[in-house]
N, C-alpha and C positions, 0 to 999 in steps of 0.2 A: 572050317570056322562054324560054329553054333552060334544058331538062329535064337534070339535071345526074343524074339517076337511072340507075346502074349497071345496065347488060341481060345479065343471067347467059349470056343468048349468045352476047356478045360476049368471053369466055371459052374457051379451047379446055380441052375434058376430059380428064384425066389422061392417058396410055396405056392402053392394058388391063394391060402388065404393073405399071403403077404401080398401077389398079386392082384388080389379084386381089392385091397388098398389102396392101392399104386394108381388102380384106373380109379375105384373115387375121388380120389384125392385131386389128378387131373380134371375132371370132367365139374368137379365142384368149382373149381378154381380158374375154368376158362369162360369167356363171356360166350363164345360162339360154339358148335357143335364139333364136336373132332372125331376121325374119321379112324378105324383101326390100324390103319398105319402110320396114323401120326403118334397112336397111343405110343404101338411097336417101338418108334424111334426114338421116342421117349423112355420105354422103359430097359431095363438092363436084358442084356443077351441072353435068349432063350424064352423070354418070356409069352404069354398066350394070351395077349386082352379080349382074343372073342369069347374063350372060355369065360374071365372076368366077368364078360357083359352079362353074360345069360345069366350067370349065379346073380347078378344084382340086380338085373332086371326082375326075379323071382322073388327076390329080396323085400324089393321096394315097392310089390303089388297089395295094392289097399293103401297104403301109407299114404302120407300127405302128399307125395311128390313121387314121380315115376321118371322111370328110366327109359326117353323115348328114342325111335331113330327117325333121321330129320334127313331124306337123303343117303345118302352114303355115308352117314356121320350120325354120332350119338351125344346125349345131353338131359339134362335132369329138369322137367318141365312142372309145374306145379301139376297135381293133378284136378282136370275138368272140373270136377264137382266144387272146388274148393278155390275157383280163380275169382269168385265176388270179394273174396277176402284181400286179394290184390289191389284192387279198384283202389285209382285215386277219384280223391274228391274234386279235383278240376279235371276234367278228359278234354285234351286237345284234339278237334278234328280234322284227321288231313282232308282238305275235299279234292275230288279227280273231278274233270269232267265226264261226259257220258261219254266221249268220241277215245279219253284215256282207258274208260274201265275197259269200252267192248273191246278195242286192241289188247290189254292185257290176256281177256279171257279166251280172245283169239289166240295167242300165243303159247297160254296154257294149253288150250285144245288141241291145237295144228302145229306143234311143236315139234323138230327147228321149221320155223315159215319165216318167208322174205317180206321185205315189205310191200313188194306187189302183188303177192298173196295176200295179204293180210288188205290192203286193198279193194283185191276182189271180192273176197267175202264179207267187206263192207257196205261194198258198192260207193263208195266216194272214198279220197285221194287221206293219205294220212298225212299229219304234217311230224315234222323233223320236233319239232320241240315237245309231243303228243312221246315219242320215243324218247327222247334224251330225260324226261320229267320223271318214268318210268325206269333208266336206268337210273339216272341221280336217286332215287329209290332204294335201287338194289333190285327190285323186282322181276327186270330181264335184263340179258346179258346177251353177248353177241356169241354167235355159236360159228360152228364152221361155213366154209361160204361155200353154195351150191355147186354143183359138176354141172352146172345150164350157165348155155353163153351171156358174158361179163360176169360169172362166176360171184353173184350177188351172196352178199352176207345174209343169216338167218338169225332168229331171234330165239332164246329158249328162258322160262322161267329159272329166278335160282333159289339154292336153298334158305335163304332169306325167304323168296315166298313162302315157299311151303312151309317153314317156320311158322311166321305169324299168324297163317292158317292153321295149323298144328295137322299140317300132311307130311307121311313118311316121303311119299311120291306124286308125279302127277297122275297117276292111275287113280288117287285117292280125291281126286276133285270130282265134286260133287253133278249131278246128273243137268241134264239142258233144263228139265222143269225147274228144276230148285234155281236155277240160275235168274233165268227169268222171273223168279216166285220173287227175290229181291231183288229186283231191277238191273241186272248186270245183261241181259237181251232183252232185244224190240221184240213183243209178244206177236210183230207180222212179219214171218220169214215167208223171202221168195221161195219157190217151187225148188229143192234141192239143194239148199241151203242147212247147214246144223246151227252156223253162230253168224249174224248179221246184225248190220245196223239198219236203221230205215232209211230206203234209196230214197225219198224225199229230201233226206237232210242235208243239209250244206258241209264244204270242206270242213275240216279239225278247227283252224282255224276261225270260225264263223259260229262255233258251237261253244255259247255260251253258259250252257244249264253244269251246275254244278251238284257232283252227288254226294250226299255226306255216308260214305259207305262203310268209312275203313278207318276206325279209333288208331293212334297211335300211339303204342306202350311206351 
């Protein structure tokens, strides 16, 4: 009996220029970043969107708008120079407290870290709602749970962070000075310490100062 089953390679694949289409067209039309295998399953068999990216990313240098990578996934970002032109005329401000940013910037740093790490390097206790305020965010995410007994969950930023920041990665977060230059660390680290909060300060819960750090687009 003959196999009457279609063989995707018997198929010829798009062009490239019909290809670096295919992946505009996606990447215009999606709100969130998409990654090359989402493109892949997207497009018809045989196709090659990392080829795609790099032609458009070449494409689109200088132009109003660039072709950036956010993660493991890509997406068309206004470009730098040209984001005052975005600005609304009302800006809502999310405020964190201080006890929410340092945990964040703990997490970026020490990343996957439990939360008795994160903890330690506070020096006072985090509270439950200091995390959850943070996920409800998008901003961390629970990551795999340690191979150390009770086998505790770890924390890792996601590509939403690095998004709103406009980092490819966490490697791209910026140095302890600049950190502290905006208020995201106590300028008094214990002896051995990279990211701390001040051991005087009371539990999360107790910590009323609110920072206005972080515009929300």
């Amino acid at each position: 009996m003959t196999d009457t089953t279609e063989d995707p390679s018997l198929f010829e694949a798009p062009t490239e220029g019909e290809q670096e289409r295919m992946v505009e067209a996606i990447l215009f039309a999606s709100a969130d970043p998409i990654s090359l295998r989402e493109l892949a399953d997207r497009m018809p068999h045989g196709c090659e969107p990392g080829r795609a990216i790099d032609t458009l990313q070449k494409r689109y240098e200088g132009r109003g708008f660039r072709l950036v990578k956010v993660g493991e996934a890509w997406a068309f970002r206004t470009a730098p120079d040209l984001a005052y032109l975005m600005q609304k005329e009302t800006v809502e401000v999310r405020k964190l407290s201080r006890a929410a940013i340092e945990t964040l910037a703990i997490v970026a740093y020490h990343q996957p870290v439990t939360r008795a790490e994160i903890e330690e390097i506070r020096g006072v206790s985090v509270s439950r709602g200091t995390l959850d305020q943070l996920i409800e965010m998008d901003w961390i995410k629970l990551g795999r749970r340690k191979m150390t007994p009770g086998r505790p969950v770890t924390f890792l930023v996601t590509q939403e962070f690095l998004d709103h920041f406009g980092l490819e990665s966490a490697r791209d977060l910026p140095g302890i000075k600049e950190l502290r230059a905006a208020g995201l660390l106590d300028n008094r680290l214990p002896p051995g310490r990279e990211v701390t909060g001040n051991p005087d300060d009371d539990e999360d819960e107790d910590d009323d100062d609110q920072v206005e750090m972080f515009d929300e687009d």
